[in-house]
DODO-367340 format. One record per atom (N, C-alpha, C): atom name; y, z, x; residue in one letter; chain; residue number from 1. Coordinates in pm, 1 decimal. Layout:
! DODO-367340
("CA", (Y, Z, X), "A", "A", NUM)
...
! end
This chain:
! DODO-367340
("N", (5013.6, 5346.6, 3912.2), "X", "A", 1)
("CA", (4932.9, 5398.7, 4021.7), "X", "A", 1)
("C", (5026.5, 5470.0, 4118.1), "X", "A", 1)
("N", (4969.0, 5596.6, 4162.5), "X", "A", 2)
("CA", (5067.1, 5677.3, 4268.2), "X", "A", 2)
("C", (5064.8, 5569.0, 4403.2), "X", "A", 2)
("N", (5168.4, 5603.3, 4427.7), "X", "A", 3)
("CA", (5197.8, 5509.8, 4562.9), "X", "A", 3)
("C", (5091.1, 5596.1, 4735.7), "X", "A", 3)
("N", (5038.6, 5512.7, 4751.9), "X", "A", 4)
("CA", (4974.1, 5538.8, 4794.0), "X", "A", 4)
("C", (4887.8, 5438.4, 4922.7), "X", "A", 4)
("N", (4840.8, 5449.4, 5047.0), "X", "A", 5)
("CA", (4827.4, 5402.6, 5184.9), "X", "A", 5)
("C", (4761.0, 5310.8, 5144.9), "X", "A", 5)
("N", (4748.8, 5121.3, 5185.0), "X", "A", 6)
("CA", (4615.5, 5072.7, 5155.8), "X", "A", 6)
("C", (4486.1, 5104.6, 5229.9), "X", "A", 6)
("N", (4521.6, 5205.5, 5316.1), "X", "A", 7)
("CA", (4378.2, 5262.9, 5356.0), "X", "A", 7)
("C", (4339.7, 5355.2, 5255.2), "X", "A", 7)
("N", (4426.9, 5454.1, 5246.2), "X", "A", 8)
("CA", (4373.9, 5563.0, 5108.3), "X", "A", 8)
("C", (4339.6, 5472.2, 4981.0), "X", "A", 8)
("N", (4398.2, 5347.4, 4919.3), "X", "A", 9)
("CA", (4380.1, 5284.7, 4836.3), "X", "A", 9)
("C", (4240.5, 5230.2, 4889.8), "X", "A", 9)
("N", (4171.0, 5164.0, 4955.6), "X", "A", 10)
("CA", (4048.3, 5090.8, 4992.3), "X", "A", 10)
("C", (3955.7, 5190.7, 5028.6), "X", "A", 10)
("N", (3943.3, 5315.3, 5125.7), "X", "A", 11)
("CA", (3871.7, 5427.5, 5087.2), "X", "A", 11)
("C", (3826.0, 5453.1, 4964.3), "X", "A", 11)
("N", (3942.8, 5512.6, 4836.9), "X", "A", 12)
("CA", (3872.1, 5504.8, 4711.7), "X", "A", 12)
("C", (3804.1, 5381.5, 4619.0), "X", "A", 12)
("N", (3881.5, 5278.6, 4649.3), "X", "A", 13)
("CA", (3779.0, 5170.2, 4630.0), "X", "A", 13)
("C", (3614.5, 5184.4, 4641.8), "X", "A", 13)
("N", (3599.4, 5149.9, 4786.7), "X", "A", 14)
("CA", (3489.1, 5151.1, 4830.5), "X", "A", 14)
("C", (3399.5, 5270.4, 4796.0), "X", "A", 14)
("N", (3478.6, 5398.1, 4805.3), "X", "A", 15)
("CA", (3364.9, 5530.2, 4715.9), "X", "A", 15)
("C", (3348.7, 5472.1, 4594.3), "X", "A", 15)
("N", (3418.4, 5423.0, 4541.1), "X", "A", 16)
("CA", (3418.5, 5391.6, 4356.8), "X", "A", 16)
("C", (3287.9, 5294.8, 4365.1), "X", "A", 16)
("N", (3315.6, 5220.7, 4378.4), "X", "A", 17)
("CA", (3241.3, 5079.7, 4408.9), "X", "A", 17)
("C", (3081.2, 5125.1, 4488.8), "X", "A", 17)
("N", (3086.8, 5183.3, 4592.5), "X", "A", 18)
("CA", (2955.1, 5276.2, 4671.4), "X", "A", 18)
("C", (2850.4, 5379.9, 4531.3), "X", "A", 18)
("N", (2944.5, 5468.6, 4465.2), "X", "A", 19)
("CA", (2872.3, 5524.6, 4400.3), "X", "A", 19)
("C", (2814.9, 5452.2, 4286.3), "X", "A", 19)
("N", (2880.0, 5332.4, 4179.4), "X", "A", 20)
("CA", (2869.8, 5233.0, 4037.9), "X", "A", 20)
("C", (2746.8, 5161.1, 4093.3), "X", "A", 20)
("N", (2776.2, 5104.7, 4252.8), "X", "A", 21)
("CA", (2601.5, 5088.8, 4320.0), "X", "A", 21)
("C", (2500.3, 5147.0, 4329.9), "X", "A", 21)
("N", (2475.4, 5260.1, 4347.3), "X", "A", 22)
("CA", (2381.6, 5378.1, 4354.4), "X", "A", 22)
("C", (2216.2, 5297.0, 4303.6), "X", "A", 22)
("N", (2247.6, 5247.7, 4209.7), "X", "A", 23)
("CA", (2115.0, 5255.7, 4115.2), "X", "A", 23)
("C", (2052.8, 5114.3, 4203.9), "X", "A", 23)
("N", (2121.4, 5053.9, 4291.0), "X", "A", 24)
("CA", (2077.2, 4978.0, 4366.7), "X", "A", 24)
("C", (1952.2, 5005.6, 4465.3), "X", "A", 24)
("N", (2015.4, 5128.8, 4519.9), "X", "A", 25)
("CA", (1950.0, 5208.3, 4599.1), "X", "A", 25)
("C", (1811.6, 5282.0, 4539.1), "X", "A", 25)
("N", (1829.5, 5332.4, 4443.0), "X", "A", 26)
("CA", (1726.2, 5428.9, 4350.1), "X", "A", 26)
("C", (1665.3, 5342.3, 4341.6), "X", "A", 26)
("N", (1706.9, 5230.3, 4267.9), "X", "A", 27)
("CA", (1591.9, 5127.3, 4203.8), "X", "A", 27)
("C", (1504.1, 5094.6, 4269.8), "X", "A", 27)
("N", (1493.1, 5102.8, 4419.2), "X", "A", 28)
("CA", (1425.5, 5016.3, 4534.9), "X", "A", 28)
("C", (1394.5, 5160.1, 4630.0), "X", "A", 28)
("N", (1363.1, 5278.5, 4584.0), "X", "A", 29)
("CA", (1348.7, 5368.9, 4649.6), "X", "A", 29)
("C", (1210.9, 5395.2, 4685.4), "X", "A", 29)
("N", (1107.6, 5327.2, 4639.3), "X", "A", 30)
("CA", (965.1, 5279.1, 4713.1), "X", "A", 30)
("C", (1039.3, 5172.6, 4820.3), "X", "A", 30)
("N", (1087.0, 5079.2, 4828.3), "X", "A", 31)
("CA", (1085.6, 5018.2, 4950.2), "X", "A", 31)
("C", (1149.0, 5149.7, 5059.9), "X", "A", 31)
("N", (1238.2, 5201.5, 5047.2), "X", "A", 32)
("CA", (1275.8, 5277.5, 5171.2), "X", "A", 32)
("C", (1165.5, 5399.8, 5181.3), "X", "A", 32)
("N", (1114.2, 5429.6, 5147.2), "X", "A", 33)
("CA", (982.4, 5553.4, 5159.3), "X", "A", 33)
("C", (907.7, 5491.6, 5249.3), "X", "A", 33)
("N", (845.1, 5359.9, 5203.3), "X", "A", 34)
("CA", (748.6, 5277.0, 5261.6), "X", "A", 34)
("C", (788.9, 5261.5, 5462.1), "X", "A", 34)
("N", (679.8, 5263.0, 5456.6), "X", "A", 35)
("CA", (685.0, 5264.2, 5633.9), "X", "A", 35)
("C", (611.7, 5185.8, 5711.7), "X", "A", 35)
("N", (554.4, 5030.5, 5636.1), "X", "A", 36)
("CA", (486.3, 4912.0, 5639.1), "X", "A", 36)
("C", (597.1, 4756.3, 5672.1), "X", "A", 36)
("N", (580.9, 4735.8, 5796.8), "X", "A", 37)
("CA", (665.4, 4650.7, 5853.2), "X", "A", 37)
("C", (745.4, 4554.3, 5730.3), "X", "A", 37)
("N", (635.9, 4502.0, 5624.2), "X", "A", 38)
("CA", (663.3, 4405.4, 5542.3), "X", "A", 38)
("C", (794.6, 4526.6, 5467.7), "X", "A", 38)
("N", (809.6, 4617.0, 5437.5), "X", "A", 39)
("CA", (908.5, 4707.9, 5378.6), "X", "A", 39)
("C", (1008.6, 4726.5, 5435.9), "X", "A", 39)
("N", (1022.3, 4734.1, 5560.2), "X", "A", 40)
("CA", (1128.0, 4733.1, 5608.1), "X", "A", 40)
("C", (1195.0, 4606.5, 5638.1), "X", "A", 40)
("N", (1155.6, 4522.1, 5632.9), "X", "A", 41)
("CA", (1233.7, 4425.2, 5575.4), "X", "A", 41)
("C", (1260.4, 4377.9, 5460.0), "X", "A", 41)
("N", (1248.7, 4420.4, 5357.2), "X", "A", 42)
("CA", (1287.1, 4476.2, 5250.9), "X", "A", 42)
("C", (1418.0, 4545.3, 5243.9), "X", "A", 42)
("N", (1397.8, 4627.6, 5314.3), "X", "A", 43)
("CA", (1505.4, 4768.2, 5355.5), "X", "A", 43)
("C", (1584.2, 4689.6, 5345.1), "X", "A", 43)
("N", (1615.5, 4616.3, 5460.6), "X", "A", 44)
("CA", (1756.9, 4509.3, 5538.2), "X", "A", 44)
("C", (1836.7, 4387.3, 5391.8), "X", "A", 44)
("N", (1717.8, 4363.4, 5298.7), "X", "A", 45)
("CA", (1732.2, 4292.0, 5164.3), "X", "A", 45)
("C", (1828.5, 4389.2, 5053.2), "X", "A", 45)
("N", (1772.0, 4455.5, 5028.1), "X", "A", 46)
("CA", (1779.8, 4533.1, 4946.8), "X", "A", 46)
("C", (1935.2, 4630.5, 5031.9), "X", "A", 46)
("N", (1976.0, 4684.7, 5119.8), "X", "A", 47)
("CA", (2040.9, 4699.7, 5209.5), "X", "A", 47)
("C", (2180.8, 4659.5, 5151.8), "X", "A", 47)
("N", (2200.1, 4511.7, 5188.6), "X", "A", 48)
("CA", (2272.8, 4412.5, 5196.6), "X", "A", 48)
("C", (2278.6, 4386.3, 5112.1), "X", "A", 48)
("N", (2190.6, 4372.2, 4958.3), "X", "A", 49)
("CA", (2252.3, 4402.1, 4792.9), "X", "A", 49)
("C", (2349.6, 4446.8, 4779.2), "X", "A", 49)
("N", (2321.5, 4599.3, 4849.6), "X", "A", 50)
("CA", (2396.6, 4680.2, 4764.8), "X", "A", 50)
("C", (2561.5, 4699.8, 4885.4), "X", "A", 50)
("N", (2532.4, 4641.4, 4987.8), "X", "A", 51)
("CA", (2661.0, 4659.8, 5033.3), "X", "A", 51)
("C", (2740.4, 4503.4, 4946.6), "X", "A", 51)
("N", (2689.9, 4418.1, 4929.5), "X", "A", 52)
("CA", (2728.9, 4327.2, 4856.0), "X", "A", 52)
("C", (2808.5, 4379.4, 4671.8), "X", "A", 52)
("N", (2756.5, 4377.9, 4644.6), "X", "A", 53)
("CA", (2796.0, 4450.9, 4534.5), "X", "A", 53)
("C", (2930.5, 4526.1, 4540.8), "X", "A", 53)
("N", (2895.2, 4623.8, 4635.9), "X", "A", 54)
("CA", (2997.6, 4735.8, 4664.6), "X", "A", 54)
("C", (3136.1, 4638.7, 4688.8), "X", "A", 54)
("N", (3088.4, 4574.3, 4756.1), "X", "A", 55)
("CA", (3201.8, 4446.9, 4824.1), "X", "A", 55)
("C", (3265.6, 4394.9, 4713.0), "X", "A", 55)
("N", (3189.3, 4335.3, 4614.6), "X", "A", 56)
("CA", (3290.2, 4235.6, 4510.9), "X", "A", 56)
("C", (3303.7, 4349.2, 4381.6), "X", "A", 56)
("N", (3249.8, 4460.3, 4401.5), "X", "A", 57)
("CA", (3354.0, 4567.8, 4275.0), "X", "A", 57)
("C", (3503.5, 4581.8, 4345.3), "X", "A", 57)
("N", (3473.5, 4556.4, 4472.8), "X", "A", 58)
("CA", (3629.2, 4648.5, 4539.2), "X", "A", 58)
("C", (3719.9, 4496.7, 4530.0), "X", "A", 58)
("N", (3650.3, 4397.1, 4583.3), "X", "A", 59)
("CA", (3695.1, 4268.0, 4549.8), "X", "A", 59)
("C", (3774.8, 4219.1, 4438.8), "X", "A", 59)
("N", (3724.3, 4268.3, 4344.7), "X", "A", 60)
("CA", (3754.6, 4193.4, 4235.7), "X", "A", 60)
("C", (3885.8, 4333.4, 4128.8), "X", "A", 60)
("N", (3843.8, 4435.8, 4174.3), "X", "A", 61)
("CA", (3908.0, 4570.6, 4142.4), "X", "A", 61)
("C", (4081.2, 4521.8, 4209.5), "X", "A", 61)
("N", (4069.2, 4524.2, 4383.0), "X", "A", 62)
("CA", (4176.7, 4484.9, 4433.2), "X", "A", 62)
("C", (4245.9, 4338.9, 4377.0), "X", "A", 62)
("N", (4226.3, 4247.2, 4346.3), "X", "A", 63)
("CA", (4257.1, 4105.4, 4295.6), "X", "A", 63)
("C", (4361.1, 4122.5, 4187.7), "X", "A", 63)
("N", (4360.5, 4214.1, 4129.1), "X", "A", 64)
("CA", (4464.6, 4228.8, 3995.8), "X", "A", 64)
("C", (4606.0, 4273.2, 4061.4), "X", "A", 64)
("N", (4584.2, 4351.7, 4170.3), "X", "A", 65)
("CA", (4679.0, 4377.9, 4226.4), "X", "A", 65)
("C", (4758.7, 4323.9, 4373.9), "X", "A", 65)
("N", (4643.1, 4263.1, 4437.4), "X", "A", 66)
("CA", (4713.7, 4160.1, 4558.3), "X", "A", 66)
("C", (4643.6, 4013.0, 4542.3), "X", "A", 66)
("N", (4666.8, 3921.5, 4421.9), "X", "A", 67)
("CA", (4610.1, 3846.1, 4382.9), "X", "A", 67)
("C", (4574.7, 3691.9, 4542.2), "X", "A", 67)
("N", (4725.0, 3705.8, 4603.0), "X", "A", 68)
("CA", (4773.6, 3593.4, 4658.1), "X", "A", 68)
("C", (4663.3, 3643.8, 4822.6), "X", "A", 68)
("N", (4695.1, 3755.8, 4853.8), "X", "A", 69)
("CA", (4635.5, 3836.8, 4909.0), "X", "A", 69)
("C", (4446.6, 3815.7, 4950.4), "X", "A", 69)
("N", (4404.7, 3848.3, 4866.6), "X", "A", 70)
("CA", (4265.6, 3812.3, 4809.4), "X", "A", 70)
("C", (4248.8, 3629.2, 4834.7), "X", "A", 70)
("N", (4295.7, 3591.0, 4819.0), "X", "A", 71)
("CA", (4248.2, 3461.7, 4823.6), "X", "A", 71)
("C", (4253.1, 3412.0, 4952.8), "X", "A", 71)
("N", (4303.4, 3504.0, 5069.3), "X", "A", 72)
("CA", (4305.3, 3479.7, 5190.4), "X", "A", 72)
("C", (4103.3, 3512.2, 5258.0), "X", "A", 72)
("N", (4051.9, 3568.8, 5124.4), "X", "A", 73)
("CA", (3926.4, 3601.4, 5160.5), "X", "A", 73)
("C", (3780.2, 3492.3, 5272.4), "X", "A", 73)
("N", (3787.0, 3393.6, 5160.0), "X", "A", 74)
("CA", (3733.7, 3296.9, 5184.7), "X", "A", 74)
("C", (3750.3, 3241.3, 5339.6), "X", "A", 74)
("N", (3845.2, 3266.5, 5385.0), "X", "A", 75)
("CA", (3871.8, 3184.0, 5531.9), "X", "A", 75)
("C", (3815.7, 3296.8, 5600.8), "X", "A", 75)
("N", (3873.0, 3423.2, 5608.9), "X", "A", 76)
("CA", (3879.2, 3534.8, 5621.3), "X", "A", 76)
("C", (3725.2, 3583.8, 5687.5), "X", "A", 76)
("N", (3642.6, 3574.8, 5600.1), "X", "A", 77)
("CA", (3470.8, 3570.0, 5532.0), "X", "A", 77)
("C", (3384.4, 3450.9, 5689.1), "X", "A", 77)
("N", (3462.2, 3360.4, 5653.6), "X", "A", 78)
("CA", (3438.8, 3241.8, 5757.2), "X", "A", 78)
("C", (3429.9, 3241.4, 5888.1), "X", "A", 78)
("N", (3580.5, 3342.5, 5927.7), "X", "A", 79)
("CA", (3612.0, 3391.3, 6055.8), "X", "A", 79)
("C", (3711.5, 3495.7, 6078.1), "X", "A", 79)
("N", (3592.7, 3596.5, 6075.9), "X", "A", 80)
("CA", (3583.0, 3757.9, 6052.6), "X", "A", 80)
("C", (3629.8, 3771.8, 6193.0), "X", "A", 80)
("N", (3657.8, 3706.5, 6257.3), "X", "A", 81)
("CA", (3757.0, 3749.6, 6425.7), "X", "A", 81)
("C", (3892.4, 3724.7, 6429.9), "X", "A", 81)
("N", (3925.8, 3662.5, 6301.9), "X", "A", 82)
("CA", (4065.0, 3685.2, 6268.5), "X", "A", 82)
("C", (4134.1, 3810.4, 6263.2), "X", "A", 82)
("N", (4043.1, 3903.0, 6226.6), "X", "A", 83)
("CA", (4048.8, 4043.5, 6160.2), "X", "A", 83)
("C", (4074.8, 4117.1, 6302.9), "X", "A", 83)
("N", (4034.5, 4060.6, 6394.4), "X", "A", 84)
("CA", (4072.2, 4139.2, 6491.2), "X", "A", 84)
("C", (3890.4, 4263.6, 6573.9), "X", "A", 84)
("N", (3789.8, 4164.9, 6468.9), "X", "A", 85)
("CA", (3656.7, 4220.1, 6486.5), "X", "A", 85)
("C", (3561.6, 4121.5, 6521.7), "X", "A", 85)
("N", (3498.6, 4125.4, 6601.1), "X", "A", 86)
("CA", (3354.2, 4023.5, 6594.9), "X", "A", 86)
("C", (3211.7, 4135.8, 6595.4), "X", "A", 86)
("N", (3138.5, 4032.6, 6519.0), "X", "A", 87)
("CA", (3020.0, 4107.6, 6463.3), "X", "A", 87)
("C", (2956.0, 4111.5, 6319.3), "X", "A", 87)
("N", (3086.9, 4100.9, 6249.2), "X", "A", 88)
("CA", (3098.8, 4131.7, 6126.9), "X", "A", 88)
("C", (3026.5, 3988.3, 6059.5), "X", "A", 88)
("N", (2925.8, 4027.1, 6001.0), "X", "A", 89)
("CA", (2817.5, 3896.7, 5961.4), "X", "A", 89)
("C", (2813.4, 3927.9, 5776.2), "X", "A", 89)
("N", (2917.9, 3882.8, 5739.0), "X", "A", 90)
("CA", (2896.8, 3878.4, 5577.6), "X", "A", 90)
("C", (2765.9, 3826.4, 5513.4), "X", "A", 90)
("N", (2727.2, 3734.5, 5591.4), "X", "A", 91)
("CA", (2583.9, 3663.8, 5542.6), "X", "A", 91)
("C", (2480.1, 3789.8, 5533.1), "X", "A", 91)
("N", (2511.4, 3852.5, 5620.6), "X", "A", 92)
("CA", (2332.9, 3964.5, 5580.4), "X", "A", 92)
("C", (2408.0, 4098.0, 5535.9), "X", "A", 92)
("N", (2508.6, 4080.1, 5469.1), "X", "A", 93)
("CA", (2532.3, 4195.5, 5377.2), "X", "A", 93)
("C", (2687.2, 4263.5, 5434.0), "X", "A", 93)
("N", (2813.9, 4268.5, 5372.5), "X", "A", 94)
("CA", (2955.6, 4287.4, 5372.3), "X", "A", 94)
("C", (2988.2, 4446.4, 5305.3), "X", "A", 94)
("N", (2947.1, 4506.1, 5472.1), "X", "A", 95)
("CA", (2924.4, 4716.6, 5487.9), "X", "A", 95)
("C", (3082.4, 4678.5, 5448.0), "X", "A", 95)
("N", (3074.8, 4793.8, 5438.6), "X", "A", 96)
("CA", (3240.3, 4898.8, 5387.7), "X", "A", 96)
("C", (3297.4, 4919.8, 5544.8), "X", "A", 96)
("N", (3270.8, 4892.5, 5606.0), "X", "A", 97)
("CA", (3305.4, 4866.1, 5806.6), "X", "A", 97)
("C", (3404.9, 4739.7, 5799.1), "X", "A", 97)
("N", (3292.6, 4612.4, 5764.0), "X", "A", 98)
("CA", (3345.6, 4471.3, 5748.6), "X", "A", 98)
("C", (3449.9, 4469.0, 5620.7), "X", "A", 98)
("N", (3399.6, 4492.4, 5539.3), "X", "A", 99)
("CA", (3496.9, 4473.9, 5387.2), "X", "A", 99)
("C", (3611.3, 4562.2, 5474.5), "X", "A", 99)
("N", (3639.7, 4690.2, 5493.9), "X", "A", 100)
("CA", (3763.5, 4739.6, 5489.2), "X", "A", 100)
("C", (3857.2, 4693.5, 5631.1), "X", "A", 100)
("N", (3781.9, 4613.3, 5736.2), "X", "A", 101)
("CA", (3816.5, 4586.5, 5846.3), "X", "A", 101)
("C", (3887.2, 4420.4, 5756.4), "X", "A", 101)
("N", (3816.9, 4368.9, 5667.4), "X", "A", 102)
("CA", (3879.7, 4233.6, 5627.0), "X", "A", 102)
("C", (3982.5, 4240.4, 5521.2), "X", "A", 102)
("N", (3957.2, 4322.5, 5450.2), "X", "A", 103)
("CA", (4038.6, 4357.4, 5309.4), "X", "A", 103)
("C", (4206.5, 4447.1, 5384.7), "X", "A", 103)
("N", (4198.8, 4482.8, 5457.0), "X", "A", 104)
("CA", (4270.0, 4606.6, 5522.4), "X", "A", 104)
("C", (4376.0, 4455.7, 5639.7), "X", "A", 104)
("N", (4314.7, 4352.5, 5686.6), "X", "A", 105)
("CA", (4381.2, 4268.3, 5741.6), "X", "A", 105)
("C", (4404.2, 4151.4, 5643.7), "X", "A", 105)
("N", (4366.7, 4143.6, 5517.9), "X", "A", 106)
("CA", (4410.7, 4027.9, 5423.1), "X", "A", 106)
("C", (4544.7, 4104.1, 5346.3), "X", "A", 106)
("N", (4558.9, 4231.2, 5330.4), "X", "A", 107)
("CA", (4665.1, 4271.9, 5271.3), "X", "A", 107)
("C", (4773.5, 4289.7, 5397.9), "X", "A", 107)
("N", (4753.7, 4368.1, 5469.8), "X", "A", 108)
("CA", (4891.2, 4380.6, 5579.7), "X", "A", 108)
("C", (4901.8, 4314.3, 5682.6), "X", "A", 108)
("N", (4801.9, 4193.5, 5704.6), "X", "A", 109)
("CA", (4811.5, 4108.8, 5824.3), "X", "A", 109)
("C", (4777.9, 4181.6, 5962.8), "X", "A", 109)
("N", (4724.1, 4307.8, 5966.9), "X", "A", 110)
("CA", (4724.3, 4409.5, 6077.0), "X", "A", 110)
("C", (4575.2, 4419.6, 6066.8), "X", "A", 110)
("N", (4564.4, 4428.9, 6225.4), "X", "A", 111)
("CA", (4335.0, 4461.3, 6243.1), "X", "A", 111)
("C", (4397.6, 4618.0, 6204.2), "X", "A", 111)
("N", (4255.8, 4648.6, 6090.7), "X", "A", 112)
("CA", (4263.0, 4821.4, 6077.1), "X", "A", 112)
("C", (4221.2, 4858.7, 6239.4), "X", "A", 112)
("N", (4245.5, 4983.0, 6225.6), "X", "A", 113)
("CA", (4231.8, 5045.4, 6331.9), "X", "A", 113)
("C", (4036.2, 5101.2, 6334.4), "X", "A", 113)
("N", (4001.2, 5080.8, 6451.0), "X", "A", 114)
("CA", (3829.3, 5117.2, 6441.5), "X", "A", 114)
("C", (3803.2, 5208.6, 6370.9), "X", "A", 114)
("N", (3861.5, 5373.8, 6438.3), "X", "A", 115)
("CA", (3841.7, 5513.6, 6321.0), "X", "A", 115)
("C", (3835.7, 5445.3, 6129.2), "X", "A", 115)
("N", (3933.6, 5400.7, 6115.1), "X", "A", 116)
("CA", (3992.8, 5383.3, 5954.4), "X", "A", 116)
("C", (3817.2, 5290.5, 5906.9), "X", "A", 116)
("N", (3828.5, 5164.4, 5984.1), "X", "A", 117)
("CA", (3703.6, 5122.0, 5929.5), "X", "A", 117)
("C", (3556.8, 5164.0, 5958.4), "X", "A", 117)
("N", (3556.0, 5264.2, 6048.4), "X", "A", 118)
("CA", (3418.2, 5366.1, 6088.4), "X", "A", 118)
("C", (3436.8, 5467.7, 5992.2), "X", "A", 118)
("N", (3520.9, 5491.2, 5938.8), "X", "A", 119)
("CA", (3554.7, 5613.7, 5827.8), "X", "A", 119)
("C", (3452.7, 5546.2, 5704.5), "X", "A", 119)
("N", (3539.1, 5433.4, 5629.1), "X", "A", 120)
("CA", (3489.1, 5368.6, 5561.0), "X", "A", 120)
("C", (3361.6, 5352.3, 5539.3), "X", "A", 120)
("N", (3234.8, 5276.0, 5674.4), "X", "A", 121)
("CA", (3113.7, 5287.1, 5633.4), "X", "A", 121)
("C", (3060.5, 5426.2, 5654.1), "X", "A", 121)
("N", (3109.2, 5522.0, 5672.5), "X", "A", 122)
("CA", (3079.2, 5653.1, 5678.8), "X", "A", 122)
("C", (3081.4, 5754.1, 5532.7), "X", "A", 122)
("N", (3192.7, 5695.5, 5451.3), "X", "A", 123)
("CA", (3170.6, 5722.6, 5301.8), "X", "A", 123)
("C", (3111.1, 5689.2, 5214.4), "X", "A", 123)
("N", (3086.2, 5504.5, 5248.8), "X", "A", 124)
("CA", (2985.3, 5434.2, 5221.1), "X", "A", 124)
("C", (2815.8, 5503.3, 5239.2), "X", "A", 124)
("N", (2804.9, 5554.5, 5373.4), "X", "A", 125)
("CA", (2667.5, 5601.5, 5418.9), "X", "A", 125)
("C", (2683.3, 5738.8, 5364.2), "X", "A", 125)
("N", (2734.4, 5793.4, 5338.4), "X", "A", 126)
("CA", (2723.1, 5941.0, 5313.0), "X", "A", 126)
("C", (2660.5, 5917.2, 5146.7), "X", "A", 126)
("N", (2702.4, 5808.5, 5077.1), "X", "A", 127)
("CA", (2646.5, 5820.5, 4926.8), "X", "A", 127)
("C", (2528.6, 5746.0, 4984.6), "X", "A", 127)
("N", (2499.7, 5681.3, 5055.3), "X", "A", 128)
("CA", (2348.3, 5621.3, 5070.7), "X", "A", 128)
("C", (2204.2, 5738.0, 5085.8), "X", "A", 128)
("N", (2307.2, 5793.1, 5176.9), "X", "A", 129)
("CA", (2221.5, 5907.8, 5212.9), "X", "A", 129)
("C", (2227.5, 6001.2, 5099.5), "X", "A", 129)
("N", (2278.0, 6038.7, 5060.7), "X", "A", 130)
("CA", (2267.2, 6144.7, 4942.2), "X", "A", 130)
("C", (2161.7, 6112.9, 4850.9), "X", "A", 130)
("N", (2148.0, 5978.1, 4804.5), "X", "A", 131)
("CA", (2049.8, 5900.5, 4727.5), "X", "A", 131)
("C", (1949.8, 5915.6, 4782.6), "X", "A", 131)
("N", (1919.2, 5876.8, 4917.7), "X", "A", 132)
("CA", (1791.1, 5875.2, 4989.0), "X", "A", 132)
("C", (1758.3, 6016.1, 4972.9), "X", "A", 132)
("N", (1839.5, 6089.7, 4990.8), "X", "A", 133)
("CA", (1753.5, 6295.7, 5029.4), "X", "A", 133)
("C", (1768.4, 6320.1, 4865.2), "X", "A", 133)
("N", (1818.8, 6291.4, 4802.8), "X", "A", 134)
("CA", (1734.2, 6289.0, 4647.6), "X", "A", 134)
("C", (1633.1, 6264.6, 4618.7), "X", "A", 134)
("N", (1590.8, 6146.6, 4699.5), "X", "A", 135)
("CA", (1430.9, 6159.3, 4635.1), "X", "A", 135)
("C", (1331.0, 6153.0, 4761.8), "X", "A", 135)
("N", (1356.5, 6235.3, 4870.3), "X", "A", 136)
("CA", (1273.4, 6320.5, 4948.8), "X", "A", 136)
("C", (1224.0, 6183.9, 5038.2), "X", "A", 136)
("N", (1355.8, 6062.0, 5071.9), "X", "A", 137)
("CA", (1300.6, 6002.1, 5149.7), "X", "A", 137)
("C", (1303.4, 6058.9, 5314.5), "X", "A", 137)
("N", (1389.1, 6149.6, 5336.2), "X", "A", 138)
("CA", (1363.6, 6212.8, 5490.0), "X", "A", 138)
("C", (1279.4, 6272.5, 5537.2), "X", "A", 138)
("N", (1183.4, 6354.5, 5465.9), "X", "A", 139)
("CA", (1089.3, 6466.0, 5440.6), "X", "A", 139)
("C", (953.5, 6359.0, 5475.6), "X", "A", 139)
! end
């Protein structure tokens, strides 16, 4: 592997991992059309799948390579203000915000910087959205 930033390394992660999810999104693309209270909570379900997912491809992708690293997760997960963030609620779904704000302080011991992990769910949301205006949910 080219040597390379663990931010640039967890960026492509998370695109990798964001797009192999996709069909998460499609699959459930009547719930986000829908505009019936009971659906939008749905949304927030279905939501939090797929940031889940996204989470343990990059999870388990990174593990081969910072094995000792990774296992700092679990505490990590527990108390997400270690990271140098509060807010970050893994229970209702672990955005590419939280994952790269936790993954980004389990490898270098350093809180990412806000931009780096606002970047993150921003690449994350940019394939969400692409999915959604595919099938004419803005319109």
């Amino acid at each position: 592997m080219p040597d390379i930033s663990i931010k640039e390394l967890l960026y492509r992660e998370i695109t990798i991992a964001s797009e192999k999810n996709a069909n998460i999104i499609s699959d459930n693309i009547k719930v986000y059309k829908s505009a019936d209270e009971e659906s939008r909570k749905e949304i927030y379900a279905v939501t939090a799948r797929y940031y889940n997912a996204v989470a343990n491809n990059v999870i388990d992708s990174l593990e081969k390579t910072y094995p000792l690293e990774i296992q700092k997760l679990d505490y990590l997960l527990d108390n997400t203000e270690e990271c140098g963030y509060t807010g970050i609620e893994p229970e209702e779904g672990l955005s590419a915000f939280g994952l790269f704000a936790i993954l980004y302080y389990a490898i270098t011991e350093e809180t990412a910087l806000m931009e780096d992990a606002e970047y993150a769910i921003g690449l994350q949301h940019e394939i969400m959205n692409s999915i959604l205006h595919q099938f004419d949910v803005f319109t």
